[in-house]
N, C-alpha and C positions, 0 to 999 in steps of 0.2 A: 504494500500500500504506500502511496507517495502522501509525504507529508504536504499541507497547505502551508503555501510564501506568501508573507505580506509582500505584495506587488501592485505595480497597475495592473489593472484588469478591465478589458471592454468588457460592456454591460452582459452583453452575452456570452463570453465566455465566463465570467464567473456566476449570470446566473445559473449556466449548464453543469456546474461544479455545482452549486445546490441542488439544480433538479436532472441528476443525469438522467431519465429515466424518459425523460419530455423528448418527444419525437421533432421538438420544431425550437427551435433558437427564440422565435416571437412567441413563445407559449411561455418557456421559463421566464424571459424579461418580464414577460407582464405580472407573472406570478412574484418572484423577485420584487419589483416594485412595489405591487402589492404589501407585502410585507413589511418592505421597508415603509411606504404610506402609512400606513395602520398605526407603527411605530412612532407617535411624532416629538418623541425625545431624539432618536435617531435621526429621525427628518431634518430634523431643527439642527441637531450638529454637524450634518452634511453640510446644508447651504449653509451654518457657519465657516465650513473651511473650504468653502467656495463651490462648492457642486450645486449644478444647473441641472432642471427638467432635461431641458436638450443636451447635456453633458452625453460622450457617445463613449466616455471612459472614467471608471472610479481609481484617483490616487492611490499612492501606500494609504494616505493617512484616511483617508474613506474606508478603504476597507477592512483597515484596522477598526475605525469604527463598527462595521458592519458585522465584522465577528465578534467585537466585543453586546453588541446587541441583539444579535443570531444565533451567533455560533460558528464555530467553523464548519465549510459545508460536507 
């Protein structure tokens, strides 16, 4: 099993790492965002450290939030 890297990550490739399972790249993001929406402590630290709606890639420090509020996937 490979361990997860805090890295950048396009949207779809780290939603596909939470939902490997999802037959389609647009299915996980939506889901994926999903999640992180719901979350609006998360939310709220994102567009803190500058992520955008349209952002087409999350930071290290994004997605270190992201696990810190998820999980690793």
């Amino acid at each position: 099993m490979n361990q997860f890297r805090i890295k950048t990550y396009g949207k779809s490739e780290l939603a596909m790492l939470y939902f490997p399972t999802d037959s389609n790249t647009h299915i996980s993001v939506n889901r994926l965002m999903s999640w992180i929406n719901r979350n609006t402590t998360l939310l709220a630290a994102l567009y803190t450290s500058g992520y955008r709606k349209s952002s087409k890639f999350f930071t290290p420090r994004q997605v270190r939030l992201i696990v810190e509020y998820l999980g690793e996937p």
